[in-house]
C-alpha positions in Angstrom: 146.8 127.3 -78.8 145.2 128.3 -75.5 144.8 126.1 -72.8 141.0 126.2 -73.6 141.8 125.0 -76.8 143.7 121.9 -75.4 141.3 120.9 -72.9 139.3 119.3 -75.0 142.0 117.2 -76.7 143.5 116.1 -73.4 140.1 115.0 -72.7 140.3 112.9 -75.4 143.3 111.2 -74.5 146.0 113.5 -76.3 149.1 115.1 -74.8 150.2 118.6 -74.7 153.2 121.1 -73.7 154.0 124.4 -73.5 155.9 125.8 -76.3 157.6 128.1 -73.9 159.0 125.6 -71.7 161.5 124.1 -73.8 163.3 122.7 -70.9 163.0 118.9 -69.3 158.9 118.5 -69.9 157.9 116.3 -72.1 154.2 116.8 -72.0 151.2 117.1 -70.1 147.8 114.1 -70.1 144.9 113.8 -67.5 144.0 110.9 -66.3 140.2 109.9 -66.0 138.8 109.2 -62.9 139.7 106.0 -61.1 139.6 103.7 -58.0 142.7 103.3 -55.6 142.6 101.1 -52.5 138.5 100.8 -53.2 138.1 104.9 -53.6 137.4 107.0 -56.6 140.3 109.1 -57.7 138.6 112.4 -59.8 140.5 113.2 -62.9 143.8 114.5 -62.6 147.0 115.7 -64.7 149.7 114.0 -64.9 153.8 116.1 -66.2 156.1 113.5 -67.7 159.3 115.2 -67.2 162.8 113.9 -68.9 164.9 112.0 -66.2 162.3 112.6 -63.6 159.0 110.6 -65.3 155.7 111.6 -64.1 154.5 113.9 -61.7 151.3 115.6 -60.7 150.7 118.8 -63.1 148.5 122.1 -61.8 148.5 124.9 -64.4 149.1 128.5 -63.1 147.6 131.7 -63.8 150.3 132.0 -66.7 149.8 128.6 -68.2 145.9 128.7 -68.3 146.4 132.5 -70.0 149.2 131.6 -72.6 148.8 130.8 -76.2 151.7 128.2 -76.7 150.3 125.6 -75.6 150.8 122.8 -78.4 149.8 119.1 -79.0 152.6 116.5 -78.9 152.5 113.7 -81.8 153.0 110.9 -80.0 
């Protein structure tokens, strides 16, 4: 799948991967918008990575043009 074809399902609350990675990463959510110490935090992905746990995720050039992307069944 393209990452334009995933968008929508992380948007709905679903998590995703690469299909190329097949290293540590476990998947890829976004978390909605939110408050933190009384201001709004916009969305914002989130990369749960094996041993590590969750860090913030920005796609690059290659992830947002790649066709692997896949959903993980949770």
């Amino acid at each position: 799948m393209t990452f334009e074809e995933v968008l929508p399902r992380l948007k709905a609350g679903e998590k995703v991967i690469r299909n190329g990675w097949g290293g540590a990463e476990l998947y890829v959510k976004l978390v909605g918008q939110s408050q933190h110490d009384g201001e709004t935090l916009n969305p914002y992905f989130l990369i749960n990575v094996r041993g590590e746990g969750y860090t913030m995720f920005t796609p690059t050039v290659c992830d947002l043009l790649a066709e692997d992307w896949i959903i993980v069944e949770s």
